[in-house]
C-alpha positions as CSV (number, residue, x, y, z in Angstrom):
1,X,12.6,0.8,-19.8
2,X,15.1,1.5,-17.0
3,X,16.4,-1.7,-15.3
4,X,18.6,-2.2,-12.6
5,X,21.1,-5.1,-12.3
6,X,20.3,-7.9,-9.4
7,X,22.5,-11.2,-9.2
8,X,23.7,-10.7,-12.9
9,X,19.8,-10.4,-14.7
10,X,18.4,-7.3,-15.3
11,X,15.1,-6.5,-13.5
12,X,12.6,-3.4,-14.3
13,X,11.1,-2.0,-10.7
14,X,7.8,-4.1,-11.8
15,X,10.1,-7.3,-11.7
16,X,11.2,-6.6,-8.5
17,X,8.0,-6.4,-7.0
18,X,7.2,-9.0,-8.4
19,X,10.5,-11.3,-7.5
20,X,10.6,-9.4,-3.7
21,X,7.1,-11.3,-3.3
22,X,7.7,-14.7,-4.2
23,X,8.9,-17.6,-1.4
24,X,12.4,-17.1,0.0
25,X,14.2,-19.3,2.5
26,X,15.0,-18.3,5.9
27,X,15.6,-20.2,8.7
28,X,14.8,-23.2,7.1
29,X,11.4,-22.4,6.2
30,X,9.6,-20.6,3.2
31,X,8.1,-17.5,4.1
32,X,6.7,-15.3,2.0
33,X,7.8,-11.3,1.5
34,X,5.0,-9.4,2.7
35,X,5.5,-5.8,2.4
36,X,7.8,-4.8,-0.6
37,X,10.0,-1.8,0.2
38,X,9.7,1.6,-1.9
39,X,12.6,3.9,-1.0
40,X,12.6,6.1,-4.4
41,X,10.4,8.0,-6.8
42,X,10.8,6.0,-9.6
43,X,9.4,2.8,-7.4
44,X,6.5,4.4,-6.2
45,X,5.6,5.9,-9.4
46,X,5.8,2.3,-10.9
47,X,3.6,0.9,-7.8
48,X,0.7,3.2,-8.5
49,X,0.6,2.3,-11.9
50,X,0.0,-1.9,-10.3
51,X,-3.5,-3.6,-10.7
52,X,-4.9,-4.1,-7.1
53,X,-5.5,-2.3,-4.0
54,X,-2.1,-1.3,-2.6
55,X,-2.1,-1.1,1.2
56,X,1.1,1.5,2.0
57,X,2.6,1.8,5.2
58,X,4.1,5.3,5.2
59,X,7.1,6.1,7.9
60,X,9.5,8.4,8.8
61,X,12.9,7.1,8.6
62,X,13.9,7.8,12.6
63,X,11.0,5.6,13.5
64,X,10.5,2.9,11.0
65,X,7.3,1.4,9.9
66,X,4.4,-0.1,11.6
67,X,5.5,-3.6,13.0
68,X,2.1,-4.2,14.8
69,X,0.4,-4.6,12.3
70,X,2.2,-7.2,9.8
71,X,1.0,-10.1,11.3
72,X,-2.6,-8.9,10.7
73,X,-1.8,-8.3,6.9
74,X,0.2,-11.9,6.7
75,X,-3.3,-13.3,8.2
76,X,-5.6,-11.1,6.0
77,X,-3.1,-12.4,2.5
78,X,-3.2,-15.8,3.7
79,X,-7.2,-15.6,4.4
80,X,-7.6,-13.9,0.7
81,X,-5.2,-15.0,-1.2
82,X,-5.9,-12.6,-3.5
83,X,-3.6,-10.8,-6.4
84,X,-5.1,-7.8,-6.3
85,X,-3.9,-7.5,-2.6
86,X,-0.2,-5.9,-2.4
87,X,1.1,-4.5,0.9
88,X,4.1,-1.8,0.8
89,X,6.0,0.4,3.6
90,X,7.4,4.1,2.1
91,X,9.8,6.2,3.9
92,X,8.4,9.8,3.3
93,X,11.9,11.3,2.9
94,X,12.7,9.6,0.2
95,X,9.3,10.0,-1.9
96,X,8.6,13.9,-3.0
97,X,4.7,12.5,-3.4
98,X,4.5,12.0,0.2
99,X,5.7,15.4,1.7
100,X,2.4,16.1,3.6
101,X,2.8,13.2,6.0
102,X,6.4,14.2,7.1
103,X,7.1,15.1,10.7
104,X,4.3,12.7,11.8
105,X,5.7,9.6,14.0
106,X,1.6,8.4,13.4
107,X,1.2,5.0,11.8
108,X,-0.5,6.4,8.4
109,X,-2.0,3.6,6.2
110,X,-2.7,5.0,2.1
111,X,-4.8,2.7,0.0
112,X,-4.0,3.6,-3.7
113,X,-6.2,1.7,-6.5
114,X,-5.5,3.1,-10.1
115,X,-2.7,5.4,-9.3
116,X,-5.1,7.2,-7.4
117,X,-5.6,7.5,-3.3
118,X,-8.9,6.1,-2.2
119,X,-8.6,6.0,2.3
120,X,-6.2,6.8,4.7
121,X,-6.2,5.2,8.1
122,X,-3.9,6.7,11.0
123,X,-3.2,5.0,13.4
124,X,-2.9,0.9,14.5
125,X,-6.2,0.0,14.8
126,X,-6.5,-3.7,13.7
127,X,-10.3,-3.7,13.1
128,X,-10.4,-0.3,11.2
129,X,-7.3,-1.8,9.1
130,X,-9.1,-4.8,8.0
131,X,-12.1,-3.6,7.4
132,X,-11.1,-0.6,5.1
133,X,-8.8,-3.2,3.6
134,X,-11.7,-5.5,2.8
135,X,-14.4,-3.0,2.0
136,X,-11.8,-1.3,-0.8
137,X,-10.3,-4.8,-2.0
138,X,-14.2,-5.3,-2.6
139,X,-15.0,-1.5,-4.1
140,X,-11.9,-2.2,-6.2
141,X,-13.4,-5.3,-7.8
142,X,-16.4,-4.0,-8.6
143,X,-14.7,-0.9,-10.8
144,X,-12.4,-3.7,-12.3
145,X,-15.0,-6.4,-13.2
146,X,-18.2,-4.2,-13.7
147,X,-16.7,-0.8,-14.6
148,X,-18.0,0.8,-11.3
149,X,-16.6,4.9,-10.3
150,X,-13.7,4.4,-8.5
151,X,-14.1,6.8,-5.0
152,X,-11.2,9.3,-3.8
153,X,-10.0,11.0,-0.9
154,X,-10.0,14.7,-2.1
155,X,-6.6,15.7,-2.4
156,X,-5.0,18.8,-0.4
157,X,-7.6,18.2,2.5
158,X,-7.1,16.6,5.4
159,X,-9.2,14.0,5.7
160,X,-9.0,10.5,6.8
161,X,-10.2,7.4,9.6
162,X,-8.7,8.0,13.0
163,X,-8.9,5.7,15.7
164,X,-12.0,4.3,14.3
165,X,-14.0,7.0,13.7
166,X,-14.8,7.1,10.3
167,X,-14.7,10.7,8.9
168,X,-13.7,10.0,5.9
169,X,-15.3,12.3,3.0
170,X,-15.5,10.8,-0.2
171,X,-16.2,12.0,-4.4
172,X,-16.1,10.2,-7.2
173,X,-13.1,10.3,-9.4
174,X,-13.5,12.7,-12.5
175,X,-12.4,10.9,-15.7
């Protein structure tokens, strides 16, 4: 398993996510890591493989990621408190997976449950967020608990939410 060194203990990439979300102090007060950072391959091939919904905010380096919208995911972790929730921000350049969303200075949301993509949101739209948030946190319980078809977005098409129109096209996942 390949670990990497971090104040003299070796951590795998899954410890890191894991130690990048617990309570740190700063400024005097604990606040808690939302997003965790994926800036290689080998870390976002180890985050698909998490339990969860994983919320990814993809960005290209020369704009950064989406900063309007972290206080609604601190408010929607604190509401749920829920360990199947993870957040994450990707710069495209440095992830060969995410190639088809270079050259776009959109805010791009991927929701990945089982290693696999199942909604894209572009754009900063609070309500559309939470709500495909919610509604796939909920569609990803019911495949965990009672072995329900997880739903994908059909890869090598364009298709997605925008702006809050929903025209998003979905399949099941063949197994």
């Amino acid at each position: 398993m390949n670990r990497r060194s971090c104040l003299g203990r070796n951590y795998t990439a899954r410890e890191r996510w894991r130690h990048q979300r617990l309570e740190i102090m700063a400024s005097k007060k604990k606040e808690l890591i939302l997003q965790v950072t994926i800036n290689n391959q080998e870390l976002w091939e180890e985050m698909l493989g998490f339990k969860g919904l994983i919320v990814v905010d993809v960005y290209q380096g020369w704009c950064g990621p989406c900063r309007t919208v972290v206080n609604l995911f601190r408010k929607i972790r604190n509401e749920l408190g829920d360990d199947l929730l993870h957040f994450a921000v990707a710069e495209v350049d440095s992830i060969d997976a995410l190639e088809n969303y270079r050259g776009k200075c959109e805010p791009t949301f991927l929701f990945y449950a089982g290693g696999e993509l199942v909604a894209v949101v572009r754009g900063a739209n609070a309500p559309l967020l939470q709500k495909t948030i919610l509604d796939q946190l909920e569609a990803e319980r019911k495949v965990l608990e009672q072995g329900a078809e997880r739903v994908v977005v059909i890869k090598g098409l364009n298709i997605y939410i925008h702006a809050g129109m929903l025209s998003q096209e979905r399949i099941p996942s063949s197994s």
